[in-house]
C-alpha positions in Angstrom: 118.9 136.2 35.9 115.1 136.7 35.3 114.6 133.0 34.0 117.3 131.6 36.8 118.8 129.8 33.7 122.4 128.5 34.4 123.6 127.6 30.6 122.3 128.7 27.0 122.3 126.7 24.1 121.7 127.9 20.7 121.4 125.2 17.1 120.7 127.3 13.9 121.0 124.7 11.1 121.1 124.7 7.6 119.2 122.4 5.3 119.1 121.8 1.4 118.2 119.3 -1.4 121.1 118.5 -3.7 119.8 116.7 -6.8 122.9 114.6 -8.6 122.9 114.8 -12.2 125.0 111.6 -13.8 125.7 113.0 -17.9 122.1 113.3 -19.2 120.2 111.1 -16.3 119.5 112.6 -13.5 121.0 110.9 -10.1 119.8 110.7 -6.8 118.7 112.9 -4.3 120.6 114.0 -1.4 119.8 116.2 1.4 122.7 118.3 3.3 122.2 119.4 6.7 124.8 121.2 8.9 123.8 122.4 12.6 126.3 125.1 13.9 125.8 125.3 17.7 127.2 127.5 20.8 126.8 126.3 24.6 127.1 129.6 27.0 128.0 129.4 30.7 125.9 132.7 31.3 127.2 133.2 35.0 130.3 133.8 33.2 130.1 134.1 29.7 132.1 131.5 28.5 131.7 129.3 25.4 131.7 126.3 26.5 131.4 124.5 23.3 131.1 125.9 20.0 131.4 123.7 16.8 129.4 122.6 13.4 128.2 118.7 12.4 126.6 117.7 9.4 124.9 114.8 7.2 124.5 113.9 3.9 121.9 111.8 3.3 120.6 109.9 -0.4 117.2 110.1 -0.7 117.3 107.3 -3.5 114.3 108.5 -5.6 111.7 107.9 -2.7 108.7 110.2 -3.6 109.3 112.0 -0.3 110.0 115.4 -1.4 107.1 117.2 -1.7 106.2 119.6 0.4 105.7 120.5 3.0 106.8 117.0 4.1 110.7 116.1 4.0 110.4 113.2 6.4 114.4 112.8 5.7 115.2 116.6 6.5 113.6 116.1 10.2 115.0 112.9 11.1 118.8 113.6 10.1 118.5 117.1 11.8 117.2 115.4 15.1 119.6 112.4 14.9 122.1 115.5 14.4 121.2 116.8 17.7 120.3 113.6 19.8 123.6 111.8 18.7 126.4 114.6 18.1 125.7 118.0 19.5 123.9 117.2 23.2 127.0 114.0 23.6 129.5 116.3 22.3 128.1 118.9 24.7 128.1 116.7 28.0 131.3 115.3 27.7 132.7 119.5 27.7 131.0 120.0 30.3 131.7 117.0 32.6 135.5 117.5 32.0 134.7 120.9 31.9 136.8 122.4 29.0 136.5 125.9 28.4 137.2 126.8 24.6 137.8 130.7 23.8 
């Protein structure tokens, strides 16, 4: 009520560098990203959507993994977000599916 904010949305993700290893030659690189997410009606307390996506993607031995730059790591975690959690999100709402 203080903020006048209808709907809450909270994304916690989870992010981490797999590095394949092929007998005694090591593989590619791969990073895993999974973003769990929960959309609240607040006026009643409802979950209106609650589920998890996430992306593997090869890095295929590009020197990009040094910190504190993971160029990869941002991109798949926003196309995450841009193309399967907000979609996902207004589609529930505009046929406004409740899930328990």
């Amino acid at each position: 009520m203080k903020y006048n904010i209808d709907y809450l949305l909270v994304v916690y993700g989870q992010f981490g560098i797999e590095f394949e290893k092929v007998g005694v030659f090591n593989g590619d690189k791969r990073t895993n990203i999974f973003l769990n997410n929960v959309f609240i009606n607040l006026e009643t307390n409802e979950v209106v959507s609650n589920f998890n996506v996430g992306n593997i993607s090869n890095i295929k031995k590009k020197n990009i993994l040094s910190p504190p730059n993971y160029p990869n790591i941002d991109l798949s975690m926003n196309n995450l977000l841009n193309d399967k959690v907000l979609p996902e999100i207004e589609r529930k709402i505009k046929r406004k599916i409740v899930i328990p």
